[in-house]
N, C-alpha and C positions, 0 to 999 in steps of 0.2 A: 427867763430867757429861753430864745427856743435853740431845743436839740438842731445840729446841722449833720445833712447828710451827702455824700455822693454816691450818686447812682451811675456805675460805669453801663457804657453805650445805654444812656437815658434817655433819650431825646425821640425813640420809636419803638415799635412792637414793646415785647413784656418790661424793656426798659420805660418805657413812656410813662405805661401803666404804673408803676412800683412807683417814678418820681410823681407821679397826680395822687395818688395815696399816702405816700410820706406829707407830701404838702398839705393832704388836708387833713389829717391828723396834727396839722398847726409844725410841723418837720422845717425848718429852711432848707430847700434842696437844691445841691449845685448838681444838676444831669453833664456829665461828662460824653463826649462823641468825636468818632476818628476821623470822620472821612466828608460828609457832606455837609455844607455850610449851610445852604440854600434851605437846605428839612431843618437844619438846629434852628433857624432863625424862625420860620413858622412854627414850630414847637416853640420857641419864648413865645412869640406872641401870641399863640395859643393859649396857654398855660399860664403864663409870666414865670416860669423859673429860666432863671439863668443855665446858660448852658456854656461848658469847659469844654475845649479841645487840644485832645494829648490822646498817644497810641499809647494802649493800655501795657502793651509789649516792651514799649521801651523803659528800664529803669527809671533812667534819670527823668524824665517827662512824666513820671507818675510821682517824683519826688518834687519837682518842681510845678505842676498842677495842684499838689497839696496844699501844698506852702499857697498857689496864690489863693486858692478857697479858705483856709483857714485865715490866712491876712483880708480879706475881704466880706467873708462872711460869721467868721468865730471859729474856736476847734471845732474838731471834725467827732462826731459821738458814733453818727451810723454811717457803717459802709458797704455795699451793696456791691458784690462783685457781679457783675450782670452781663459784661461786655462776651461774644463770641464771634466765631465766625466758622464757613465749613468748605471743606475743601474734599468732598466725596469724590469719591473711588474707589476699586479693590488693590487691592495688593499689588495686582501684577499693576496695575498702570499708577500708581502712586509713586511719584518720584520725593526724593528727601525734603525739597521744600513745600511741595503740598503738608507733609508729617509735622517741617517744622515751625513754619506759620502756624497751624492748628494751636499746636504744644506750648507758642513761646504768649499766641492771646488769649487763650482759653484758659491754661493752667497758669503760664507764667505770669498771666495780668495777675491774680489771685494773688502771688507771692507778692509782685510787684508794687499793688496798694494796698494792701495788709501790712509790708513794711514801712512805706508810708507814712501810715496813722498808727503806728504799731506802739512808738515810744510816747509819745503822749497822752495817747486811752491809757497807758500803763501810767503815766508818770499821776494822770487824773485819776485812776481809779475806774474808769467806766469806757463802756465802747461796746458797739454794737454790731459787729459782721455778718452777713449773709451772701452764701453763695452758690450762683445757680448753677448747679448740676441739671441733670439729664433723664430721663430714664434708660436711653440708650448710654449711658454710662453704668446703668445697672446691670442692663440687660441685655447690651451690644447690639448693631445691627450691623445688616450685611453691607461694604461697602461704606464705613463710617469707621478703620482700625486707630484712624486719627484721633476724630471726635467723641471717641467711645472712651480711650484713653488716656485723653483731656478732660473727660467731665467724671470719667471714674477716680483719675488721682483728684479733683474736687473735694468728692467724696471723702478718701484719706487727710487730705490736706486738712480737714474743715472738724476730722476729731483728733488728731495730734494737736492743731493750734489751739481746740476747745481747752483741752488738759493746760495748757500754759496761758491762758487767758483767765484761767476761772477764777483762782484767788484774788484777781487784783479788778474782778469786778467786768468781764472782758467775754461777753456768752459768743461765741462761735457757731454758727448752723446751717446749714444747708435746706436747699428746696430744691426738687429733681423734677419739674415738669415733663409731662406727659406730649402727648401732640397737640400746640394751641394755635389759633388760629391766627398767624402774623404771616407777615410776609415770608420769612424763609418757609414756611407749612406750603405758603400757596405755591410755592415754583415747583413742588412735588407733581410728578404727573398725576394727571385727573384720575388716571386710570390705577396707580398705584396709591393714591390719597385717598381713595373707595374701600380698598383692600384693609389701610391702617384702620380707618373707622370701623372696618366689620370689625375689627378684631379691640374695641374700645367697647366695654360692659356698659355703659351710660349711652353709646351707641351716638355718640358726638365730639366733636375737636373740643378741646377747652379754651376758654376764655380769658386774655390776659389781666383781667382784672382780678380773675380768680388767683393767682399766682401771686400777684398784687397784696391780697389780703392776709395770704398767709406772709408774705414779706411785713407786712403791718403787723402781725401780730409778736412774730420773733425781735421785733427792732422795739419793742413798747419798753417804754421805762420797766413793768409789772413782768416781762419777762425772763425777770433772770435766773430762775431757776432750770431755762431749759437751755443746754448748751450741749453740743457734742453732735445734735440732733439733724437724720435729715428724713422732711416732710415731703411725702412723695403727693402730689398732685396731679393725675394723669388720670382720671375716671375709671380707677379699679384696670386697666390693662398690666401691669405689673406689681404684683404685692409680692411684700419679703418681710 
C-alpha cells in the first residue's frame, strides 16, 4: 500500500515540485493550499493530485484537513511542512501583524500539522516530517526580522521534535533553501535579484526540483537513520 503524504502550500512553486516527486516515487499525495482555488484546480489537473484547502495557521483546520486526508486517502506517513508566506519590511515600518502573520504560518503551521499527525505516526511507529527552512533563517537578511525568525525557529523546532520522534520510528528534518526560482524570488527587483546571484558560488537561482529531491530523499522509507538533520540547498552561498 502506498505511503500518504501532505504537502502544505503544494499546489505551486517548491510546493508543486516536492508533491510531483513524492507522486512519483509511487507517494499518494494530498497538496494542501490557502487561498487560490482557480491555481489548485489547474494543479489537479495538471498533476492529478488532489488538493486540500485549510490555513495552515489555523489549529483546528489543520486538525480537521487531517482527519479528511487520512479518512480519504489512508494515514498520513509523510509530512512536508512547506506552506509560507512574507510580509518584508524593517523594523521601523513593521507593525505587529506583519510580525504575527509571518510567525503564526511559517512557524506555527509547523507546530500546527506536526500535531496533527503527531499521535498516529507514534501510535504506528513510523512517520516522516520535513521542514522548509530558509537560508535567511540562517543567515538573516536585511528587512526580513519576521521571516528570518520564523524559518530560524524551523530550524530548532525540527531538532527538539527529532530527539522525540526518533525511538518510535518518527525522523524529523529540515531543508533550508537558498534563492530558487519561483514566484516569490521573481517579484525581487531586477536590480536587487542581480546582486543575490553575484553573490551565489554556482552563479545561478536554484531550481525547485532541486529542493524537491532532497525532500525525496529524507521522506524514503531507507531513510531513517538521518533525523535531526538540516540539508542546506542554496548553491554554496551560505555554509555552516
Amino acid at each position: 500500500m502506498a505511503r500518504v503524504a501532505i504537502v502544505t502550500g503544494g499546489t505551486r512553486g517548491i510546493g508543486e515540485a516536492i508533491s510531483v516527486a513524492l507522486k512519483d516515487a509511487g507517494v499518494t499525495v494530498a497538496a494542501n493550499y490557502a487561498g487560490n482555488d482557480e491555481r489548485a484546480k489547474a494543479f489537479t489537473d495538471r498533476t492529478g493530485i488532489k488538493a486540500y484547502k485549510w490555513d495552515v495557521s489555523d489549529y483546528d483546520a489543520c486538525m480537521a484537513g487531517v482527519r479528511q486526508v487520512s479518512e480519504e486517502l489512508g494515514p498520513v506517513d509523510i509530512l512536508v511542512n512547506n506552506a509560507g508566506i512574507t510580509r518584508d519590511t524593517t523594523m521601523k515600518r513593521m507593525d505587529h501583524a506583519k510580525w504575527q502573520e509571518v510567525m503564526d504560518t511559517n512557524l506555527g503551521g509547523c507546530f500546527n500539522m506536526a500535531k496533527a499527525v503527531w499521535d498516529d505516526m507514534t501510535g504506528r511507529k513510523y512517520g516522516r516530517i520535513v521542514n522548509i527552512g530558509s537560508i535567511n533563517g540562517q543567515a538573516g537578511q536585511y528587512g526580513q526580522v519576521n521571516y528570518a525568525a520564523a524559518k530560524s525557529g524551523i530550524h530548532g523546532f525540527t531538532k527538539a521534535l527529532a530527539q522525540e520522534g526518533a525511538r518510535t520510528g518518527i525522523t524529523v528534518n529540515a531543508i533550508a533553501p537558498g534563492y530558487i526560482d519561483t514566484d516569490m524570488v521573481a517579484a525581487v527587483p531586477e536590480d536587487v535579484l542581480g546582486k543575490i546571484v553575484a553573490r551565489i558560488p554556482v552563479g545561478r537561482l536554484g531550481r525547485a526540483d532541486e529542493i524537491a529531491r532532497g525532500v525525496a530523499f529524507l521522506t524514503d522509507e531507507n531513510a531513517g537513520f538521518v533525523t535531526g538533520s538540516t540539508l542546506s540547498i542554496n548553491g554554496g552561498q551560505h555554509m555552516y
